[in-house]
N, C-alpha and C positions, 0 to 999 in steps of 0.2 A: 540535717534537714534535707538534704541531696538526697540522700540513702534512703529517708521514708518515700521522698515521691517517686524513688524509683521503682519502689516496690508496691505504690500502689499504683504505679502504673500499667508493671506487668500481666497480673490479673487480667484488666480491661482487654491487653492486645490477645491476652492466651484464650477470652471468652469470644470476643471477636473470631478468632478461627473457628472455636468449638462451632457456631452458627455459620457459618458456612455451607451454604449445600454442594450435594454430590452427585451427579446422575447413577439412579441403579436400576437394575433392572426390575419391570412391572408386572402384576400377578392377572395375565390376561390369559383368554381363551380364542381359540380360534371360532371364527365367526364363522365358520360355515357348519360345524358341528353343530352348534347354535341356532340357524337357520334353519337346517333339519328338523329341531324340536320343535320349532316354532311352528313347521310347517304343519308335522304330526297333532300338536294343538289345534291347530285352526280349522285341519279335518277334522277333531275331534266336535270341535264346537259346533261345526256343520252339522255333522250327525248327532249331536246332541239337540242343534235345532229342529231338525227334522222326524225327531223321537217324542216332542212335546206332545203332540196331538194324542200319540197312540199310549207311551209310558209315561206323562210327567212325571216323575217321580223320580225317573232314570235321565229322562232328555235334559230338562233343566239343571240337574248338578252337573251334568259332563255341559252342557254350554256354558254355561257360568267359572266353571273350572279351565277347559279351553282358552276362554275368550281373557281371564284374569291370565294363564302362562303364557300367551301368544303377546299381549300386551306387555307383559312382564318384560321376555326376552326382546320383541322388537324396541329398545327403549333404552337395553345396552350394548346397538350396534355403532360400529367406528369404521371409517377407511382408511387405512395410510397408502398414502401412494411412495417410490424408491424416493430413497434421501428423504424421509418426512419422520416426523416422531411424534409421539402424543404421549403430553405430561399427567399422570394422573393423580386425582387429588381426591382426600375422602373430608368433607368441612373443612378446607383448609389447610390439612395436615398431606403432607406428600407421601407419597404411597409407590413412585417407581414411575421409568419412562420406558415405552411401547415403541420399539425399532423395525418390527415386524410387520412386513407391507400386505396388503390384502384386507380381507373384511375380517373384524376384531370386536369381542366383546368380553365386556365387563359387566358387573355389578350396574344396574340403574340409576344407584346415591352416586357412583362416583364418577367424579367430575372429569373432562376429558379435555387438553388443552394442547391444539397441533402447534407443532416448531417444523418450520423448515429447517433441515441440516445442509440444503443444497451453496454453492458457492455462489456470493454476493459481490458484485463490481459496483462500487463508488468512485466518481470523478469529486473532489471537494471545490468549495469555490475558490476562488483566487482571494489571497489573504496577503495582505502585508507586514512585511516580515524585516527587522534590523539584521544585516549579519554581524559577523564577529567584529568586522570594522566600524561597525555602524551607519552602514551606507542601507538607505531602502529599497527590499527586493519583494517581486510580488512571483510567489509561487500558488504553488496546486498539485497535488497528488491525486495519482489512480490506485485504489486498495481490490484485493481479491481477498475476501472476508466468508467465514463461514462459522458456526455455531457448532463446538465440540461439546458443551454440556448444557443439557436443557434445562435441570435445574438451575444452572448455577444465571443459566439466560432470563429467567421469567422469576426467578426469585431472589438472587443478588444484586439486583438491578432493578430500577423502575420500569424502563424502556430501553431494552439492550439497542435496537437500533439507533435511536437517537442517543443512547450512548455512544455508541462508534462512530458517529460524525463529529460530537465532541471532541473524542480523543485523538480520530486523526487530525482535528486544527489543531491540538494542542500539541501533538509531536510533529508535527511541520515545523510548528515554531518553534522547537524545541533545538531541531534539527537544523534550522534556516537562523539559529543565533548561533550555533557551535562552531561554524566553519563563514570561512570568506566568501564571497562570490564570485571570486576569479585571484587570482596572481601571475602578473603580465611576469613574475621573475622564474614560476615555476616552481616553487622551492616547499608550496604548500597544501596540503589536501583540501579541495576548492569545491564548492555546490558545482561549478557549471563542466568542470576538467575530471571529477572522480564519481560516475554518474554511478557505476556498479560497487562500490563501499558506501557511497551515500546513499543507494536505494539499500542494499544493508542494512545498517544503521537506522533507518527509519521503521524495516520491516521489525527488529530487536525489540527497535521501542514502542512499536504499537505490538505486539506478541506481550510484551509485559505488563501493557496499561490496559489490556484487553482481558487479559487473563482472568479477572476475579468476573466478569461476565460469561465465563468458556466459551472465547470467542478465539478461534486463531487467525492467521492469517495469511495465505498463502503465496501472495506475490504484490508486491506497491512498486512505486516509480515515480516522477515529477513529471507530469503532463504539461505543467508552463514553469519556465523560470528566467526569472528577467529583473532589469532594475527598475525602479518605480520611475512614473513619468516624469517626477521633478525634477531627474538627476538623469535618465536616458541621456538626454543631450548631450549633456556634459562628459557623460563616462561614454560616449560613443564616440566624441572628440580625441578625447585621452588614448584610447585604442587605435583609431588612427596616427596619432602622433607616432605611439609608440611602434605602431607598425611600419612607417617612413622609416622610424631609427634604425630599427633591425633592418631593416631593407637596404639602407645606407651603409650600415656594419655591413652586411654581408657583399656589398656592390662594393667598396672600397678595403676589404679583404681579397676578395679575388682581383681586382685592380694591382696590388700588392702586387701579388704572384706572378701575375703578366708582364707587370714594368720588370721586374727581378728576373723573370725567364728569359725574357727580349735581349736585358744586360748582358746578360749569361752567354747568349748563343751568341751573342755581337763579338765578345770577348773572347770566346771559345774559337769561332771560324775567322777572327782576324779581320772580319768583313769592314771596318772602320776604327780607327786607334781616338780614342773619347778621355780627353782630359777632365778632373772633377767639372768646369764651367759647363761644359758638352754635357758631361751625364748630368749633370743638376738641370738643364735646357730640356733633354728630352724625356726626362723622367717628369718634369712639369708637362709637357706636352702631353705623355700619355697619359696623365692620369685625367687629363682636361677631355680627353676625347673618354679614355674608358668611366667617369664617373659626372659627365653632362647628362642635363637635361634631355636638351636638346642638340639635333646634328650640329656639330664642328664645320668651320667653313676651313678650309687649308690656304695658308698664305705662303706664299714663294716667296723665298729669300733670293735674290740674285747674288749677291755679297756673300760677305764674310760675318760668322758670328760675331766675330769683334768689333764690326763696325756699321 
């Protein structure tokens, strides 16, 4: 039973490609050749108007002939302006895309439908988003999008644009559940710490979801990324803490080193003979001054340690 459905499912994915489109190139004319004739008509119909009186006979078919090719050719003019394309269609059926900028003409039945190919910037809205942890984060991408096949834009698609806002939310999210949004340990590739692998990553997977509209994409990025309001607080707390501690590690590491070098040179130049009581006294003393809040007040002993 496995093995039939697999094989009639093949079929379906193998016809699926077959329909597919493809941009090819369109059976156009330059439209200034074109223009030329038109023009040579429309003299002609002139003088053929202005012959009625004297030849009917002759005036009337060159006006009527004129005035039918003059209307003919003005009927299959087009302009592309740089970076623009025009799809062309004969009932329906696709017939080739027009790359070629300047005044353009075709056949009058057939149908003529501009694509910009120029480069498109989309900011998306802010979307929220679980990461891998499941904490809530609200992100937003900026996309640099453009249209590689114009076939594949205007005829594999409903509406390629409002397809690419689809798909950039959908790889956002895609993207904003694969990874964490921070790791205070370091130890993991994070939305907010690996900004150029995660703009990466985002550009792959909109280049893939994009692709059956020939759309590419040229450059993305996360224009906001943050955690959602209900938890800001909370994870803004958390970061603090955790920033006290490293603070604290690193202010009672160097502490360390100070009390140990002080020993050292106390020991070394003979400057005072410190039994363990003594060193256990001023090793407390220093680390009281080196890892306080606030200033130390100095108390004078007149006495003796021991008493």
């Amino acid at each position: 039973m496995i093995s039939l459905k697999q094989e009639e499912v093949m079929p379906d994915l193998s016809r699926s490609n077959l329909q597919r489109s493809e941009e090819r190139p369109a059976s156009s004319t330059s439209g200034y050749t074109m223009l030329l004739i038109a023009l040579v008509a429309l003299v002609g119909a002139i003088w053929g108007a202005t012959r009625i009186d004297e030849t009917p006979e002759i005036g009337v078919p060159v006006l009527v002939a004129g005035m039918i090719v003059f209307l003919f050719i003005i009927c299959g003019f087009y302009m592309l302006q740089p970076n623009q394309a025009a799809a062309i269609t004969l009932f329906g059926s696709y017939k080739g895309s027009d790359r070629t900028t300047g005044l353009r003409w075709v056949l009058p039945w057939y149908a003529r439908k501009k694509v910009s190919a120029r480069a498109n910037n989309i900011i998306s809205d802010k979307i929220k988003v679980n990461d891998l942890r499941g904490n809530p984060i609200e992100m937003a991408a900026q996309v640099v999008w453009r249209v590689t096949d114009t076939a594949q834009a205007l005829f594999d698609v409903d509406d390629y644009k409002a397809f690419v806002l689809v798909q950039i939310e959908a790889a956002v999210r895609t993207i904003g559940s694969r990874y964490p949004y921070d790791d205070f340990e370091h130890q993991e590739v994070t939305l907010r710490g690996n900004h150029d692998q995660i703009g990466g990553e985002l550009r792959a997977e909109l280049i893939a979801r994009l692709a059956v509209a020939g759309i590419t994409v040229d450059e993305c990025g996360f224009t906001h990324l943050a955690y959602a309001s209900e938890i800001a607080q909370a994870m803004l707390k958390r970061q603090q803490a955790q920033a006290v501690v490293a603070a604290r590690k690193t202010l009672v590491e160097g502490a360390v080193g100070m009390v140990e070098m002080a020993l050292e040179q106390l020991s070394a130049k003979n400057v005072v003979e410190l039994d363990d009581e003594r060193r256990a006294a001023m090793v407390s003393n220093l680390m009281v001054v080196l890892c306080g809040d606030r200033e130390t007040q100095p108390v004078v002993n007149t006495g003796s340690l021991y008493q």
